[in-house]
C-alpha positions as CSV (number, residue, x, y, z in Angstrom):
1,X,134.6,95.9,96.5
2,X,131.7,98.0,97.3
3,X,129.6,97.4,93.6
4,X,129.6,93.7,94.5
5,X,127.7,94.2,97.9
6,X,124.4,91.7,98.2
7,X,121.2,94.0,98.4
8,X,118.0,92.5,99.3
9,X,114.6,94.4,98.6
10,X,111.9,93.4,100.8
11,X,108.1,94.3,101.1
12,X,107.4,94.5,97.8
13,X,105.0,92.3,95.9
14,X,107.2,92.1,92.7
15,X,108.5,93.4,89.8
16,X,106.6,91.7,87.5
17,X,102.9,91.8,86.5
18,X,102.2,94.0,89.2
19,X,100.6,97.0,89.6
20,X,101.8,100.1,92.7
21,X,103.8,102.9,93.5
22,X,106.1,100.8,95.5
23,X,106.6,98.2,93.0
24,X,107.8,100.4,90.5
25,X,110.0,102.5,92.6
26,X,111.7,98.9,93.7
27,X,111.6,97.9,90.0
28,X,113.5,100.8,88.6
29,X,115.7,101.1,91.7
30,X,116.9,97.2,91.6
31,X,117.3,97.1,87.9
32,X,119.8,100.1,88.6
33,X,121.3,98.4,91.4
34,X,122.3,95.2,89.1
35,X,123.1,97.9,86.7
36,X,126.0,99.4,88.7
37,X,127.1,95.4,89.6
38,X,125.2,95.0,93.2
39,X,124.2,91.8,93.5
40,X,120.2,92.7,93.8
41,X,118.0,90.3,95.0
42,X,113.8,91.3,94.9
43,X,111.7,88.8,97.4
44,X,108.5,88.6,95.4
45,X,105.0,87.1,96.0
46,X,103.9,83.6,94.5
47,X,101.0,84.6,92.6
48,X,103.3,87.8,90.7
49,X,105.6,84.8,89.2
50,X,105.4,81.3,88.3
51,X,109.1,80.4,88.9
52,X,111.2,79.8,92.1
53,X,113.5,81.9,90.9
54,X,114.0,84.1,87.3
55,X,116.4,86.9,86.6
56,X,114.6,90.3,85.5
57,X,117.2,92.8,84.0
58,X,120.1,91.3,85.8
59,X,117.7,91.6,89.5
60,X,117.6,88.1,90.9
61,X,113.7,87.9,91.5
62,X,112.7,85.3,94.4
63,X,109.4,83.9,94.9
64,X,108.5,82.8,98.7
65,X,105.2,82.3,100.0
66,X,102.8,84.3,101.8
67,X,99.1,84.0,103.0
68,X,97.2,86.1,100.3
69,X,94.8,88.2,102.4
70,X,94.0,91.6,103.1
71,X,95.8,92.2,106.7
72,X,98.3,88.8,106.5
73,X,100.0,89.4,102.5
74,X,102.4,91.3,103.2
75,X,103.7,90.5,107.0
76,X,103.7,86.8,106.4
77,X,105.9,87.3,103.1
78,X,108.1,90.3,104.7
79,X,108.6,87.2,107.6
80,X,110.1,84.8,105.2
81,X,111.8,87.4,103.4
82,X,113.6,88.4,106.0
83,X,114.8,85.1,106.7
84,X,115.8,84.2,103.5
85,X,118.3,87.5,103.1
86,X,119.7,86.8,106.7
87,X,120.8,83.2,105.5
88,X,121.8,84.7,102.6
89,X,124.3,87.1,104.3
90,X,122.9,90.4,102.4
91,X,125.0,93.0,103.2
92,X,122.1,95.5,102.6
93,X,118.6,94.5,103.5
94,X,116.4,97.1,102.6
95,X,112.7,96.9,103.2
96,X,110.0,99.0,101.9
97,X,107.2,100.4,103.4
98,X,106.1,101.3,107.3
99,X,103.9,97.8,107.6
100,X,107.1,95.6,106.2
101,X,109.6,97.7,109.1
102,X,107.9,95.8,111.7
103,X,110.6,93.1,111.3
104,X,113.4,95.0,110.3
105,X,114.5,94.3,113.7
106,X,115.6,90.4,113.2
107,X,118.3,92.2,110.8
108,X,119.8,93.8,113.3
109,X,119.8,90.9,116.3
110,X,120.4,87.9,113.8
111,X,122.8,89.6,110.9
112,X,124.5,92.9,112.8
113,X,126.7,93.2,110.0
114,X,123.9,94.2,107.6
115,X,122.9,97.9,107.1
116,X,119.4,97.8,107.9
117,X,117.5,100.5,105.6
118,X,113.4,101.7,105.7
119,X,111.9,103.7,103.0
120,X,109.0,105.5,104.5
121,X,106.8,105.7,101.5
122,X,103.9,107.2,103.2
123,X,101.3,107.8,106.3
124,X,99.2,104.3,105.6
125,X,97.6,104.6,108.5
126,X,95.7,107.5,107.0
127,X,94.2,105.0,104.8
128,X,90.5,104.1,105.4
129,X,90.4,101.1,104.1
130,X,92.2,99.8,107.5
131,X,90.6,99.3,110.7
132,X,91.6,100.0,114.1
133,X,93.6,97.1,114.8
134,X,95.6,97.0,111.3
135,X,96.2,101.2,112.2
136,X,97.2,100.6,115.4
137,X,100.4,98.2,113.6
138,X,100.6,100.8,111.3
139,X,101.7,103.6,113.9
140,X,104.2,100.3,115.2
141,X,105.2,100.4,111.9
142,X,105.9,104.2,111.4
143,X,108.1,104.2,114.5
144,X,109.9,100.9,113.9
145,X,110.8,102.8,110.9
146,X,112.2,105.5,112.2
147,X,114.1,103.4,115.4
148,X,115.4,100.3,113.9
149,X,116.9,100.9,110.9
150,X,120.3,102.0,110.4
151,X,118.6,104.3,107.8
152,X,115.5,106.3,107.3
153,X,114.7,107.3,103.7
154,X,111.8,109.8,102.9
155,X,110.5,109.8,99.6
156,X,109.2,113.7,100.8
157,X,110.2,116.4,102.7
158,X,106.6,116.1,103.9
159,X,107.0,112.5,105.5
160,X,110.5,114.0,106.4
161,X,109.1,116.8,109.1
162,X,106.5,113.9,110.2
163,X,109.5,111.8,111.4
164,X,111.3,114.5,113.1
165,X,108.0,115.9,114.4
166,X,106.8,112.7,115.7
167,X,110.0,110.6,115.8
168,X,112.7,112.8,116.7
169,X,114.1,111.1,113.6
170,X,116.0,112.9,110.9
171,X,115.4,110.6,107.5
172,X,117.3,111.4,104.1
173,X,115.3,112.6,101.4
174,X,115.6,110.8,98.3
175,X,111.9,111.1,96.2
176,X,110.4,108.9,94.2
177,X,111.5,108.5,90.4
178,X,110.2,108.7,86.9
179,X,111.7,107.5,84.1
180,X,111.5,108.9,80.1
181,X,108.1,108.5,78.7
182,X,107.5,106.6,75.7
183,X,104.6,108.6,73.6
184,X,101.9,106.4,71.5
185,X,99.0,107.3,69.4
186,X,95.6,106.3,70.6
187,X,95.3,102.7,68.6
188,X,94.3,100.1,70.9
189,X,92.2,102.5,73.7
190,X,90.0,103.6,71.2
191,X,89.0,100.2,70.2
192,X,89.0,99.1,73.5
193,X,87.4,101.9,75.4
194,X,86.6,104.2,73.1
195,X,88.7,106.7,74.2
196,X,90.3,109.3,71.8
197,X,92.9,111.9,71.5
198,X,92.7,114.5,74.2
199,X,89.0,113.8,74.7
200,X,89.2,112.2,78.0
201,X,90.6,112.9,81.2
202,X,92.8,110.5,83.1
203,X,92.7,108.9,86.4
204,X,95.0,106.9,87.2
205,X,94.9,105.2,90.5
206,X,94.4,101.8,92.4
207,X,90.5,101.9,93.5
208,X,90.3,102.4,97.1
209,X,89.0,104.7,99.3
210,X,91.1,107.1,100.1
211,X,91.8,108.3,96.6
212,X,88.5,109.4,96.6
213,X,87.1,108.3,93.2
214,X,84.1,109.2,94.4
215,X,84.6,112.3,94.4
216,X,86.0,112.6,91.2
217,X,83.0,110.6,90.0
218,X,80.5,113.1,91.4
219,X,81.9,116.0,90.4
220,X,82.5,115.4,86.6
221,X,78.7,113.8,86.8
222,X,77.8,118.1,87.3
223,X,80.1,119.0,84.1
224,X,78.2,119.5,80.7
225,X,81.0,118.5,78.3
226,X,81.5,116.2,75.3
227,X,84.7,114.5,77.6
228,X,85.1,111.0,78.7
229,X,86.3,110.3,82.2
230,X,89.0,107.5,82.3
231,X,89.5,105.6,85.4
232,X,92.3,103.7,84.7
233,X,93.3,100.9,87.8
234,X,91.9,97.9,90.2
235,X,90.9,97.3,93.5
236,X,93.3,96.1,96.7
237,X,90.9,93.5,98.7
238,X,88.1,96.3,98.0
239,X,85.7,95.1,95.9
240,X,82.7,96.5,98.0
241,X,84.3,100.1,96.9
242,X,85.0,99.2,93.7
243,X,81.3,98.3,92.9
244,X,80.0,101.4,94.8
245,X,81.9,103.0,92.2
246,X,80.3,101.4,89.2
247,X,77.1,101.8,90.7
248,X,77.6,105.5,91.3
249,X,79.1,105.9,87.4
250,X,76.4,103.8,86.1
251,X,74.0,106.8,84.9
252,X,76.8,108.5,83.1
253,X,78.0,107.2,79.7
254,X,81.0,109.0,79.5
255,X,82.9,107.4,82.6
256,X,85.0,104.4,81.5
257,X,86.4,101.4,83.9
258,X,89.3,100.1,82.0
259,X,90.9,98.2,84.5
260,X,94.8,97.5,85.6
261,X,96.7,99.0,82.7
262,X,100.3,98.2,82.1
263,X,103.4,98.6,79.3
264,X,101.6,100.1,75.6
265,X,98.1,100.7,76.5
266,X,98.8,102.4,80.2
267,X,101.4,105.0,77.9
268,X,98.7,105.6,75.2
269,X,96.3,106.2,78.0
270,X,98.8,108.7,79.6
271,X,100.0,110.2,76.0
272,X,96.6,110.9,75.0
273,X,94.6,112.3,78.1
274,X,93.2,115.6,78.3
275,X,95.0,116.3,81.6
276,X,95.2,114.2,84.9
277,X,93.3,114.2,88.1
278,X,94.0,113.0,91.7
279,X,91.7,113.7,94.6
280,X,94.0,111.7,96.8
281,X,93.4,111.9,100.9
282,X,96.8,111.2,101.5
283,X,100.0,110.9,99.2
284,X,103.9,109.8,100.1
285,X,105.4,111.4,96.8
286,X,103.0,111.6,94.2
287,X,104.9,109.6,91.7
288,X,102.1,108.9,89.4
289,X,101.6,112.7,88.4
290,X,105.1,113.3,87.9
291,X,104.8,110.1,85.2
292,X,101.8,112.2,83.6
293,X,103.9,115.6,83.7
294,X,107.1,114.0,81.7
295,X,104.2,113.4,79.1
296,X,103.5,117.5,79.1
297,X,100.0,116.4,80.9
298,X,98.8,119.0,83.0
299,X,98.0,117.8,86.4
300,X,94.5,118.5,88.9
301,X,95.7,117.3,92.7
302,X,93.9,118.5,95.9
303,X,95.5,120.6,97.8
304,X,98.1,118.8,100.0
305,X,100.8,120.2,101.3
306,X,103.0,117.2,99.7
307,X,101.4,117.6,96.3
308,X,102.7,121.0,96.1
309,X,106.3,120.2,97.5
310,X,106.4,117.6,94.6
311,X,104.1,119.0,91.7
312,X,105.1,122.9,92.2
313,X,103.4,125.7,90.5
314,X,103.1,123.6,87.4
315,X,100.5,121.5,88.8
316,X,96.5,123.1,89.2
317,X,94.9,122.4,92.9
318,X,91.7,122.2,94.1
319,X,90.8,122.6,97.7
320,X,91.0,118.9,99.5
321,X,87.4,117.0,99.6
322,X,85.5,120.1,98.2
323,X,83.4,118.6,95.1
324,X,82.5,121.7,94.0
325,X,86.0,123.1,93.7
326,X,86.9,120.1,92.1
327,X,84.2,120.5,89.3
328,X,85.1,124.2,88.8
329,X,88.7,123.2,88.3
330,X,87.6,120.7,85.9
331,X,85.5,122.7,83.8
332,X,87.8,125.8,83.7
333,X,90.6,123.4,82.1
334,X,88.6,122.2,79.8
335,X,87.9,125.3,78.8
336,X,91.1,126.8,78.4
337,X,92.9,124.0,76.6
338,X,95.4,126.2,75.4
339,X,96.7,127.3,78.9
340,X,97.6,123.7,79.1
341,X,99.3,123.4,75.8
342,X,101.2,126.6,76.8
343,X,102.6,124.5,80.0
344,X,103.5,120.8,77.9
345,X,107.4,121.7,77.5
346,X,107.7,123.1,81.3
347,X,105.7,120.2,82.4
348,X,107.6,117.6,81.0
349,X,111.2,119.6,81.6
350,X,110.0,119.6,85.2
351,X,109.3,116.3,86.0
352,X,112.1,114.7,84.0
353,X,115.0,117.3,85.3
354,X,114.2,116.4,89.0
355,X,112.8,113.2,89.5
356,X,114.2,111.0,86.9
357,X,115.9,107.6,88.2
358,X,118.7,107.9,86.2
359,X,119.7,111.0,89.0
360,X,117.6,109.5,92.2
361,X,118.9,105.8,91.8
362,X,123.0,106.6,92.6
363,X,121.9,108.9,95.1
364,X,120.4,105.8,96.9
365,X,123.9,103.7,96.0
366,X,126.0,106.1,97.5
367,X,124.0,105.7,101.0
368,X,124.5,102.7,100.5
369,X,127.9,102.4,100.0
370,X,129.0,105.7,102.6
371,X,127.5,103.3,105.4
372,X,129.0,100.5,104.5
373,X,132.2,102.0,104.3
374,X,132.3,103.7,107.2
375,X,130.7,101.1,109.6
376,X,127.3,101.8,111.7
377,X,128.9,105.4,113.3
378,X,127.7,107.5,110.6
379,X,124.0,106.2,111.5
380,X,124.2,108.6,114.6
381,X,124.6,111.4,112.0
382,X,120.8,111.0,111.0
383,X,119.5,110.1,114.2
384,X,117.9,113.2,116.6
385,X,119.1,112.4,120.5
386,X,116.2,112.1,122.9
């Protein structure tokens, strides 16, 4: 009875041609779900698929509409979304994201039967390229995912101690996955960009402002090596950035834009980087170094708390916004190669031992299907009394 329960993702853009940390945790997560006979259902955008409706591994994909701008995607599609699974009598609706958990209170007054589940993927209102207002919905958000749902998931300890700290909510911790990595030889980037074996370093990252490219940018200007810098990923409604970045790499040859990346040429771009870097401001679970570690990549993250949770000792820090740091870091890896061959086996062994979906996935079924089973009381297990 309980592997034929309707799950509905919501918040998402897609799972198809689509680029984000979110969309590939729903991906692997609802084409699990089918896999272990839920009836899954993914609510995706109109301009990530041409058809009403398509199946995508088994994962019922469903297009509705939403008004494609930078403060009105996502609510207006969450809106119809939610709808659409109420009608649809989803047993689990499960959104995604602090900005989607606005609504995830029509759930619970129009279909009371439904277990109502958040994942709290991270602090977005930490993000600069928001203003007031949109942060202001953002802190909404955080606590309508930590009050409405029947279910809290943290994809860190980190966000974890933020909800009970500023909550009084006590989420589940279930991280973000990875799955195995698929190695390739470097054909296609080095005709595109000419990039070449291990004579680059990756980073790998949607371009706005709070990853701090910049930074990155102007620190490996100051590095006197025969390397390339690879910036692998596309703006989110922030063009102005975008260009501030090309403008700032201009002067320097060795800095290459290659765009959103996907399937063979984003894993010969990951098999055949020097290491990894990430200058991030804020992270939820940094899922995309834990990708580049299953590869034996070494990975260069600032300093925050929930990069070392995630990343452990393996990982090389630098201290958070300090360029020069950053640059040292840089220079001393590239001079010491073979400290990060040393690491490759633990790297990979690492990553793929404790965040591979394979594990993480049933872990999120069995919430599921303990809640279910035992009716909306065992909520009040995870919820902190006032």
């Amino acid at each position: 009875m309980n592997n034929k329960l309707k799950i509905a993702y919501i918040g998402q853009k897609g799972i198809e041609n689509v680029v984000g940390g979110v969309e590939t945790h729903v991906r692997e997560l609802a084409i699990r779900s089918a896999q272990a006979g839920f009836d899954t259902t993914v609510y995706v955008r109109p301009y990530t698929q041409k058809e009403k409706e398509k199946y995508v591994e088994g994962v019922r994909a469903r297009k509705l509409l939403s008004l494609r701008t930078k403060h009105f995607d996502a609510i207006t599609h969450v809106f119809l979304s939610t709808w659409h699974a109420i009608f649809s009598k989803a047993d689990i609706i499960h959104y995604h994201g602090v900005g989607p958990s606005l609504l995830s209170f029509l759930p619970r007054i129009f279909r009371p039967s439904a277990i109502t589940v958040v994942t709290f993927h991270s602090i977005d209102r930490q993000h600069t390229k928001w203003n007031a207002v949109a942060r202001f919905f953002l802190r909404m958000g955080e606590w309508t995912a930590c009050r409405f749902p029947h279910i809290t998931i943290a994809v860190s300890k980190n966000i974890a101690e933020y909800c009970e700290k500023h909550y009084r909510k006590k989420p589940i911790v279930i991280p973000n996955g990875i799955t195995d990595p698929i190695y390739r030889e470097a054909d296609s980037i080095k005709q595109k960009f000419g990039l070449e074996k291990e004579k680059y370093l990756l980073v790998l990252s949607r371009l706005v402002q709070h990853k701090n490219i910049h930074l990155i940018i102007e620190a490996f200007k100051n590095i006197n090596a025969e390397v390339k810098l690879a910036i692998v990923g596309g703006g989110a409604f922030t063009d102005n950035y975008v260009r501030s970045l090309k403008e700032l790499a201009h002067s320097d040859r060795r800095i290459v834009f290659t765009g959103e990346c996907r399937g063979k040429v984003l894993q010969e771009l990951i098999s055949n980087s020097l290491f990894y870097v990430n200058a991030s401001n804020s992270e939820g679970c940094p899922t995309t170094a834990l990708e580049v570690m299953s590869y034996g990549k070494m990975v260069l993250m600032s300093d925050l708390k929930v990069n070392q949770e995630v990343v452990g000792n393996l990982g090389r820090y630098f201290r958070h916004e300090d360029p020069s740091d950053l640059k040292g870091a840089m220079e001393w890896l590239i001079a010491h190669k073979e400290k990060i061959y040393e690491k490759q086996k633990n790297l990979s062994g690492y990553a793929l031992g404790n965040y591979h979906w394979d594990t993480l996935a049933p872990a999120v079924f069995n919430v599921y299907r303990n809640f279910y089973r035992n009716g909306l009381a065992l909520a009040s297990a995870y919820q902190l009394k006032d």
